[in-house]
C-alpha positions as CSV (number, residue, x, y, z in Angstrom):
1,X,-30.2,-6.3,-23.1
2,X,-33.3,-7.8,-21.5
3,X,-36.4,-9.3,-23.5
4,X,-39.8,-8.6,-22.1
5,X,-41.5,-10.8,-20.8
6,X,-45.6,-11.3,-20.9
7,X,-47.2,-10.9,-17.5
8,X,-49.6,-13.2,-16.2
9,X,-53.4,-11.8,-16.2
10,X,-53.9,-10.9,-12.8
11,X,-57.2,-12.5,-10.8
12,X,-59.0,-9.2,-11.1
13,X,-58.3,-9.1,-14.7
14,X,-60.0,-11.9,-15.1
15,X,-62.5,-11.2,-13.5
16,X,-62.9,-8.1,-15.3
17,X,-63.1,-10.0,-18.5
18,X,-65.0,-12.5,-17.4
19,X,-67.7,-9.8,-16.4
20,X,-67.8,-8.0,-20.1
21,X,-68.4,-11.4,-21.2
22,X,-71.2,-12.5,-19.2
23,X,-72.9,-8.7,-19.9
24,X,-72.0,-9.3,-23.7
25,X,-74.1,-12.8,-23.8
26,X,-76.8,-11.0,-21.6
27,X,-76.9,-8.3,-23.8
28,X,-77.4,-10.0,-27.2
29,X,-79.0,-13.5,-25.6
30,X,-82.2,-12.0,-26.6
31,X,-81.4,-10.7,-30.0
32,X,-79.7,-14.0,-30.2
33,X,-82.7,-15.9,-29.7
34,X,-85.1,-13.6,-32.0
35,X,-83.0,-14.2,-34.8
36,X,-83.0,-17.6,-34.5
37,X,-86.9,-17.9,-33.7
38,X,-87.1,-16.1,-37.5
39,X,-84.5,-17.8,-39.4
40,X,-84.8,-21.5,-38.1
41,X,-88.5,-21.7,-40.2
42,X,-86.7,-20.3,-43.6
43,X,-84.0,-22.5,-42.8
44,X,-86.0,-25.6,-42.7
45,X,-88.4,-24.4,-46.0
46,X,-85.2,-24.1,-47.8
47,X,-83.3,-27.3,-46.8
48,X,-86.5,-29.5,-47.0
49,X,-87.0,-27.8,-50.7
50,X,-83.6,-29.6,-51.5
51,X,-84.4,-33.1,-50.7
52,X,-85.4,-36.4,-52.2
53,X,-89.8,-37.2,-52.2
54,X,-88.6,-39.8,-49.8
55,X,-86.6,-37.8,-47.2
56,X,-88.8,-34.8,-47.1
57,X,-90.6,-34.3,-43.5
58,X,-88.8,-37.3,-42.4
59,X,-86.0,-36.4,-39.4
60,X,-83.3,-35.5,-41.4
61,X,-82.3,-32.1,-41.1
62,X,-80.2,-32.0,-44.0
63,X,-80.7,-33.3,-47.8
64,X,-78.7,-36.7,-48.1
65,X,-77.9,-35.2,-51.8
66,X,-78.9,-32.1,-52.6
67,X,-81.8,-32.1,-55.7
68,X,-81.5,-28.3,-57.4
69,X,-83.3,-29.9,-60.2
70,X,-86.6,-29.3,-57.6
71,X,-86.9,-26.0,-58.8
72,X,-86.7,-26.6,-62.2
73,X,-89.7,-28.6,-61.6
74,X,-91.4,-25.8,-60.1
75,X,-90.8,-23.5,-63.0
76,X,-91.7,-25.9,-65.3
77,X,-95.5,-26.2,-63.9
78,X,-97.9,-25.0,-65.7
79,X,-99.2,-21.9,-65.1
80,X,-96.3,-20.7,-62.7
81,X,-94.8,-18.8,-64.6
82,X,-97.4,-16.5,-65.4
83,X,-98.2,-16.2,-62.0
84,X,-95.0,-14.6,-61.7
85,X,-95.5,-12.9,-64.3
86,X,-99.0,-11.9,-62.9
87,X,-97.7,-11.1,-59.3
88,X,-94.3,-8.6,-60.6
89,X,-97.4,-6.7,-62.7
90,X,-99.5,-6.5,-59.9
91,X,-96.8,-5.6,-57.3
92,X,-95.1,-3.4,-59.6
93,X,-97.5,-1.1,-61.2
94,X,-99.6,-0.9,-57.9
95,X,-96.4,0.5,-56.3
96,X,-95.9,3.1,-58.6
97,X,-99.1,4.0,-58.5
98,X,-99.6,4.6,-54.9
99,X,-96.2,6.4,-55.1
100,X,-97.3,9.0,-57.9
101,X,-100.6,9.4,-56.5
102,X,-100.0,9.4,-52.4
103,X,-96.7,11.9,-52.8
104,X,-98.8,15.2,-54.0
105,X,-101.7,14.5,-51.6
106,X,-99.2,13.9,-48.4
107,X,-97.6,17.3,-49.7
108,X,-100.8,18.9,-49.5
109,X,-101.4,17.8,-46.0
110,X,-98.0,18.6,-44.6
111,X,-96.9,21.8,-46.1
112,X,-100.3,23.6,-47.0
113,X,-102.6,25.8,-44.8
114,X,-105.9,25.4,-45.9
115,X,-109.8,25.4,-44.4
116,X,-110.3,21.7,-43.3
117,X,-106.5,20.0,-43.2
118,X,-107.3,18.5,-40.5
119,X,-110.5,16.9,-41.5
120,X,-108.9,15.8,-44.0
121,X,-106.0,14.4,-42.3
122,X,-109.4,12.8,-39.8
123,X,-110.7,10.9,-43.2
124,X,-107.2,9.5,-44.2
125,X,-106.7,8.1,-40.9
126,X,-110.7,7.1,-40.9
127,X,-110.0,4.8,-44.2
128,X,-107.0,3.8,-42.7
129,X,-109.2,1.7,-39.7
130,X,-111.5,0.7,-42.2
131,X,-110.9,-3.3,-43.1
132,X,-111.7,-3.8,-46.9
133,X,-113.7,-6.7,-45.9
134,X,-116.5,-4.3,-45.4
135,X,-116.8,-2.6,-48.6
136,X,-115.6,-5.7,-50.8
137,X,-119.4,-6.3,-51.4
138,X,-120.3,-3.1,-53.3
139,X,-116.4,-2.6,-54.9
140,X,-116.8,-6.8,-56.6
141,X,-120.0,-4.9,-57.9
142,X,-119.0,-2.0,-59.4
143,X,-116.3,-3.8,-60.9
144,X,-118.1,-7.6,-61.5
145,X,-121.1,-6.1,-62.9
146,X,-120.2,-2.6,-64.4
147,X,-117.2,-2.8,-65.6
148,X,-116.9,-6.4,-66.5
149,X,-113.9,-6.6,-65.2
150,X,-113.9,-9.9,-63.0
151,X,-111.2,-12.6,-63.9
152,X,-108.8,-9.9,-64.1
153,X,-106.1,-8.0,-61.8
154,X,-107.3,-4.2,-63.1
155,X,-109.9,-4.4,-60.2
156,X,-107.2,-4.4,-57.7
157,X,-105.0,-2.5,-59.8
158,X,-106.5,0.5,-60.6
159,X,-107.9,2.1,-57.1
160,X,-104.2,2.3,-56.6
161,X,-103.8,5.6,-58.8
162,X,-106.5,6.9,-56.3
163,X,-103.7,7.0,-53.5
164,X,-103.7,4.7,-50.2
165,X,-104.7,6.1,-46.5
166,X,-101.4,4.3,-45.1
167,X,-99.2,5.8,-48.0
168,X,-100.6,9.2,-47.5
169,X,-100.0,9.1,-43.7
170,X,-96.4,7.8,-43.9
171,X,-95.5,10.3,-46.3
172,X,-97.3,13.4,-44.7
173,X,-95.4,12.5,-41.3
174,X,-92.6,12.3,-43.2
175,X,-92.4,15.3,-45.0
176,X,-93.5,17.3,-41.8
177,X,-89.6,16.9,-40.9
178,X,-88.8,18.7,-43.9
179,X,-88.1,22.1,-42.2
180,X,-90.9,24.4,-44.0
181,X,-87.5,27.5,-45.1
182,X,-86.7,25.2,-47.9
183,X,-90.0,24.7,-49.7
184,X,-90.5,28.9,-48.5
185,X,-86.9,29.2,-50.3
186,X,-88.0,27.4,-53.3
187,X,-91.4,29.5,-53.8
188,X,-89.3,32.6,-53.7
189,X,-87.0,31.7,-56.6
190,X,-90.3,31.5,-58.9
191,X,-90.6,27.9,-58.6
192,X,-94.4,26.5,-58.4
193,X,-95.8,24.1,-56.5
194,X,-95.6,21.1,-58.7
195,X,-92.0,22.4,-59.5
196,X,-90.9,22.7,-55.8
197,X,-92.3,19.4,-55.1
198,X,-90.3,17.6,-57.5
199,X,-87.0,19.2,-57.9
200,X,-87.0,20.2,-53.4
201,X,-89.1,17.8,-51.2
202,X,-89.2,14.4,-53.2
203,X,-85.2,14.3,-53.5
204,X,-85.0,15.6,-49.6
205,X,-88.2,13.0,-49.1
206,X,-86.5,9.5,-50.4
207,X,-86.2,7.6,-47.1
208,X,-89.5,8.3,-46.6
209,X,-90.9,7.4,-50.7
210,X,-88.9,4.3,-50.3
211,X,-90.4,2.7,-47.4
212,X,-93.8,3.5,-48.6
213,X,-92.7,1.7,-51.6
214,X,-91.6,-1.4,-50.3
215,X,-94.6,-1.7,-47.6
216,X,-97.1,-1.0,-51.1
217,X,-94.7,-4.0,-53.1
218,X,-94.4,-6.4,-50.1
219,X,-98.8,-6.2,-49.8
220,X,-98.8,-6.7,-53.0
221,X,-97.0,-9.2,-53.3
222,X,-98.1,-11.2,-50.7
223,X,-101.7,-10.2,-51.5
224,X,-104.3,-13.3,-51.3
225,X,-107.5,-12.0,-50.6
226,X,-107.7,-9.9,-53.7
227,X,-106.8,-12.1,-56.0
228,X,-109.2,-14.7,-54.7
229,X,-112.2,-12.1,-55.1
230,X,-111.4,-11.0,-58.6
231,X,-109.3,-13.6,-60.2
232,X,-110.0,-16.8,-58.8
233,X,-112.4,-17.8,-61.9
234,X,-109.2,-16.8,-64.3
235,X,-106.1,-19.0,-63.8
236,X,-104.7,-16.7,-66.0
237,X,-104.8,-13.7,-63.9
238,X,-103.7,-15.7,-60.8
239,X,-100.7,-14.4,-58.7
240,X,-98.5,-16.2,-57.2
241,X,-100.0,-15.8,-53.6
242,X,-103.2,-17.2,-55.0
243,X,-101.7,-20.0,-57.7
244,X,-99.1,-21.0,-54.4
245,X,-102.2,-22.7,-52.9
246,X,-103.4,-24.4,-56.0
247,X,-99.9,-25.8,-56.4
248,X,-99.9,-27.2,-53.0
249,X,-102.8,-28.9,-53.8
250,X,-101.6,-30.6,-56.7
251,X,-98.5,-31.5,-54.9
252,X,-100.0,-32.1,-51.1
253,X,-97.6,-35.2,-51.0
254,X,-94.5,-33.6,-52.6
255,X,-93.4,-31.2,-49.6
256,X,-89.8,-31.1,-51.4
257,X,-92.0,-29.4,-54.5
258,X,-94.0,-27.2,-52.3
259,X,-91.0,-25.9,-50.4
260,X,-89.2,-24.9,-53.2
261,X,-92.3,-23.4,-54.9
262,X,-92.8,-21.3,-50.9
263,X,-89.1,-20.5,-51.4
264,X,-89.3,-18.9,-55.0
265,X,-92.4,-16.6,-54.0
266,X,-90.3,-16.0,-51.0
267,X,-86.8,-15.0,-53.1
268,X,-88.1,-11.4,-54.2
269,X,-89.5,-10.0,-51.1
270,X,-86.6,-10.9,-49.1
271,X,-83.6,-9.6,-52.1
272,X,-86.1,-6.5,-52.2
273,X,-85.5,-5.9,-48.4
274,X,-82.0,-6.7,-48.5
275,X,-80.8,-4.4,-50.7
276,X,-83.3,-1.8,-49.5
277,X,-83.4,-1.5,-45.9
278,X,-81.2,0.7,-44.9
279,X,-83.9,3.5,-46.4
280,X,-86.4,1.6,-45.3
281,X,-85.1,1.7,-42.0
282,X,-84.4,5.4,-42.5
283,X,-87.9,5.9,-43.9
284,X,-89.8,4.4,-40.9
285,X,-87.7,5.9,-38.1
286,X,-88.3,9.7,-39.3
287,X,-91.8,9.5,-39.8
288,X,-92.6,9.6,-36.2
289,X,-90.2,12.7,-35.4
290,X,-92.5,15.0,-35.3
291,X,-96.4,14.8,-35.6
């Protein structure tokens, strides 16, 4: 009985091999080096938040001993907590509102035939290129001197049940993929409009909801200009965006402090989009199928 025996790669095996890897590194060189160009920076922020006063900014790349109490310190400034507080409020209600009041509108647009869609559909894309710096002037008015509602988030807060162009867009080129037999289906069973939109195109239209969510959370979240018109005078009603730059101005000199504090307003956007994306992702692709 004979025991095989392993041949020897031949030269054009190798070669052959040799060849896939070359096109592999090619390949993903690039991706590669994007990844690294946007991980290196949170990378740094989050090692530097775990060193000593003394070592921070110095050329140590790593934390000699690693200080976890630095975030305890963070919490424990005044004020940050209620920032955080102030910021999940903000983010979180202003989502839902641009959710419940952008879904029905982008219905309208995409599955209705009516006298002046696409005039409509002109305006929504109108406000859309409109910067908000131009009409902050007249809006701090109405709600400075009308309402008296400056030193408070409900400014910013409350236009959001109003709907937002970008929302309304996302969603209306969403739902146009929604072949037009199943909300025609749903009508002929007796089911009404409101009825057909909630129990046929919002489950059908989740990809789309989500991403529209998680763009409305992330802006919110990350918002600083509004909170510096309306709220600035309040350090009550200061998000975290907003109260991040008061902090570092207090602790200009403790970058171990400040990194930490950047990391912690960084922590929900990122776990957001992690255990998100993949609708996101889904959300964002299909809204340019068909226009």
């Amino acid at each position: 009985m004979t025991t095989p025996t392993a041949t020897a790669p031949t030269p054009a095996g190798r070669r052959a091999r040799r060849k896939a890897l070359l096109h592999w590194i090619a390949v993903h060189a690039l991706g590669v080096a994007a990844a690294l160009f946007f991980v290196l920076p949170f990378v740094f922020v989050l090692l530097t938040s775990l060193m000593s006063d003394q070592q921070a900014l110095t050329r140590d790349l790593t934390p000699d001993s690693w200080h976890w109490e630095n975030y305890v310190r963070v919490f424990e400034t005044e004020g940050f907590l209620t920032w955080w507080r102030n910021s999940l409020l903000y983010a979180g209600l202003g989502t839902v509102l641009v959710v419940v009041s952008s879904v029905p509108v982008a219905y309208a647009l995409a599955k209705f035939r009516f006298r002046g869609r696409h005039l409509s559909m002109l305006l929504v894309i109108a406000m859309m290129m409109l910067p908000p710096q131009v009409v902050i002037i007249p809006m701090y008015l109405f709600w400075a001197k009308q309402m008296d509602l400056s030193g408070t988030l409900w400014p910013l807060i409350v236009p959001m049940a109003f709907g937002d162009a970008f929302a309304v867009f996302l969603l209306r080129q969403f739902l146009l993929t929604i072949p037009d037999e199943y909300v025609e289906a749903a009508r002929i069973d007796g089911c009404g409009e409101l009825r057909t939109l909630l129990k046929v195109v919002v489950p059908m239209a989740r990809p789309g909801i989500a991403a529209v969510a998680l763009f409305q959370f992330f802006y919110c979240w990350n918002d600083y200009f509004g909170p510096q018109i309306y709220a600035s005078e309040n350090p009550g009603a200061w998000t975290l965006s907003y109260g991040l730059e008061s902090f570092k101005g207090a602790h200009h000199t403790d970058w171990n402090l400040t990194m930490a504090a950047t990391v912690l307003v960084m922590a929900p956007v990122i776990l957001v989009f992690f255990f998100a994306q993949k609708a996101f992702v889904e959300g964002v692709t299909l809204t340019g199928v068909k226009g």
